[in-house]
C-alpha positions in Angstrom: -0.5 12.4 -3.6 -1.8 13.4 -0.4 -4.4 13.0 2.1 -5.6 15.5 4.4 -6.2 15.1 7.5 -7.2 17.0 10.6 -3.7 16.0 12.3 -1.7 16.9 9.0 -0.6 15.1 5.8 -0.7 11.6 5.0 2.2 11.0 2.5 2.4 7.5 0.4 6.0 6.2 -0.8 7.3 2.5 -1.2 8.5 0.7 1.6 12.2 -1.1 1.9 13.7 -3.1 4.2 14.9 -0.5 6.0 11.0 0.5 6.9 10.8 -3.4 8.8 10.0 -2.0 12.4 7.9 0.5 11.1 5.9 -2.3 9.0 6.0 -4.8 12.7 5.1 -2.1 14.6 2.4 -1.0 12.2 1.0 -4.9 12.6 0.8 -4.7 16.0 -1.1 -1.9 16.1 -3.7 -3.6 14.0 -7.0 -5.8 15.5 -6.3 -9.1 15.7 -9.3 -9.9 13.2 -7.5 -7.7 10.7 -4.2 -9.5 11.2 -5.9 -12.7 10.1 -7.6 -11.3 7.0 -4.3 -10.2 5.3 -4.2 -12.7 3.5 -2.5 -16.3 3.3 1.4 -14.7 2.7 1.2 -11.8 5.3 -1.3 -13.7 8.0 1.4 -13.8 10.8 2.7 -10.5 13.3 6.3 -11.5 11.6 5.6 -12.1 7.8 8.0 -12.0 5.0 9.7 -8.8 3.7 7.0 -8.0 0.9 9.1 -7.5 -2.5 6.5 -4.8 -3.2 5.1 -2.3 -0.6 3.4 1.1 -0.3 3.0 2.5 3.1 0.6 5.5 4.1 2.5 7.5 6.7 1.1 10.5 9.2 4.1 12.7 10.8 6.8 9.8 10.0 4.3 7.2 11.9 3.4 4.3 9.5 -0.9 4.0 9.6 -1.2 1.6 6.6 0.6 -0.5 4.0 -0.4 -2.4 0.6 1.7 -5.0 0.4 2.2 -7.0 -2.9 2.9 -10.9 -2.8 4.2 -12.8 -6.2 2.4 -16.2 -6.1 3.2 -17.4 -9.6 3.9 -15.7 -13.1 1.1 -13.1 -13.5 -0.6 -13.6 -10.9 0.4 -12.2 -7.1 -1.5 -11.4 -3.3 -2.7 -7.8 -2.5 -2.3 -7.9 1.8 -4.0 -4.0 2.8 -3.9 -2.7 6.3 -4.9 0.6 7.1 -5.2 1.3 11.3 -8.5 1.7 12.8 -8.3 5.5 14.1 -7.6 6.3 10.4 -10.0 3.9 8.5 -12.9 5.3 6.4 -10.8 8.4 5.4 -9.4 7.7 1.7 -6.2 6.1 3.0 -7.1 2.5 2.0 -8.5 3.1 -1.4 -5.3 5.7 -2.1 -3.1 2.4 -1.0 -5.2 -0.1 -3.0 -4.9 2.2 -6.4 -1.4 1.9 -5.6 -0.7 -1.5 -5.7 -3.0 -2.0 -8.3 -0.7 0.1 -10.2 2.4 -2.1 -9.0 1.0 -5.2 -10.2 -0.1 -3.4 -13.4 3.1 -2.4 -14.1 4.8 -5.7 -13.5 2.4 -7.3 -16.0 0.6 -9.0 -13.7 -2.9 -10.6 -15.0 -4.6 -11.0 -11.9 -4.4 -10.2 -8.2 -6.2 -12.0 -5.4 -7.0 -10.3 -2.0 -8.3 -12.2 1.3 -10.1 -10.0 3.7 -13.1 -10.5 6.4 -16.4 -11.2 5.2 -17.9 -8.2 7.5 -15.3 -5.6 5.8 -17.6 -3.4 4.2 -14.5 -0.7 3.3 -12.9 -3.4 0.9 -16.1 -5.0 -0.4 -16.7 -1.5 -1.8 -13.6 -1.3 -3.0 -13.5 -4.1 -5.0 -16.7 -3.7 -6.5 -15.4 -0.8 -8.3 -13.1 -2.7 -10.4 -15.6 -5.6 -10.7 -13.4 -8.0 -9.0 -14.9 -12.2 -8.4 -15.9 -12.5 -5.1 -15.8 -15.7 -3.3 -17.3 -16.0 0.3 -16.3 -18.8 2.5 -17.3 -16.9 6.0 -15.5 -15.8 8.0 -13.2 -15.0 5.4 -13.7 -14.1 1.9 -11.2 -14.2 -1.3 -11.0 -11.8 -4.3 -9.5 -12.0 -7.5 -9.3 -8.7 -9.4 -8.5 -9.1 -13.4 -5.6 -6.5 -14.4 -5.5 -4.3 -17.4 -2.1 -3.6 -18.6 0.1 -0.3 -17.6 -0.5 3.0 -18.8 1.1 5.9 -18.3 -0.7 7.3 -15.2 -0.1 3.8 -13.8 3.9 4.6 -14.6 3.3 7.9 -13.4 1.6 7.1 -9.9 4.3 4.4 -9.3 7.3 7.4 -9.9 5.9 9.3 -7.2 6.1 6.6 -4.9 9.4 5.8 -5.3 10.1 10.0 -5.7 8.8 10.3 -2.3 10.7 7.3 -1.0 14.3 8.8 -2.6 13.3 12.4 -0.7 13.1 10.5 2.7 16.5 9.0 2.2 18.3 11.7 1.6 16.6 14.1 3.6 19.9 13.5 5.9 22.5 14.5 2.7 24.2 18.2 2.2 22.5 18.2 -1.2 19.0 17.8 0.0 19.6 20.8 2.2 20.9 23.0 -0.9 18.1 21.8 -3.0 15.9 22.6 0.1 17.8 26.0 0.7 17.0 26.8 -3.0 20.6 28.0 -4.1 19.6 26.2 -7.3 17.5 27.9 -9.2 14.7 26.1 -11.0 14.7 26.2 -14.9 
């Protein structure tokens, strides 16, 4: 899936470990205000490797990430960052379906999410999916009841990880025949 934007194409895939300075130097980038409100397991500029991750990327530059944090069985953190020049564009709801469909998928019942109080982008967000809403200012905690996976949740998840295999083997002979179309399609 794609966004469109006036300086090209923002592509989603998952994020490995091999996307770490990417993901720092992504954090750095951010407000220090939106650094805090990640959430309790990504607060710091040097948090843990997330086990799950989707990252929003414009011309191979990292602009946001959804980050997904087990905290017990069935139950995990949501940590969403999108950068400030490229807020209010789709990127952070496109992220946040994303990792809803992560945690779907893993079976996981409910989701919590820590964000400022004054974030109006994510208070919307999460009154689209009727999520519990706790404010203690000048932070504020969600928790977001999960349905289990479907298909499209499957689906959406696939193209994540499609988009990640194409990046790492964009360097192979085989991606440069497939690109080269000596194959023909079926």
């Amino acid at each position: 899936m794609l966004c469109v934007l006036r300086a090209g194409e923002v592509r989603f895939r998952r994020l490995d470990s091999r996307d770490r300075t990417a993901r720092l130097a992504h954090l750095t980038r951010l407000e220090p205000e939106a650094r805090r409100a990640r959430g309790l397991c990504a607060r710091n500029l040097d948090p843990p490797e997330p086990p799950l991750a989707v990252g929003a990327f414009l011309d191979d530059r990292l602009i946001g990430t959804s980050e997904l944090y087990p905290v017990r069985v069935g139950t995990g953190e949501l940590a969403l960052a999108v950068e400030p020049a490229y807020r209010r564009q789709g990127i952070g709801r496109a992220l946040f379906e994303r990792a809803l469909a992560l945690a779907r998928n893993r079976f996981w019942r409910e989701l919590f999410l820590f964000f400022a109080v004054d974030n109006a982008a994510v208070r919307a967000l999460l009154r689209t999916r009727a999520a519990r809403v706790r404010l203690e200012p000048p932070e504020a905690c969600a928790v977001l009841a999960l349905l289990p996976p479907t298909p499209a949740t499957w689906a959406l998840e696939l193209l994540d990880l499609g988009e990640l295999w194409r990046e790492r083997l964009r360097g192979w002979p085989c991606a440069q025949l497939a690109q080269a179309r000596v194959f023909a399609p079926f």
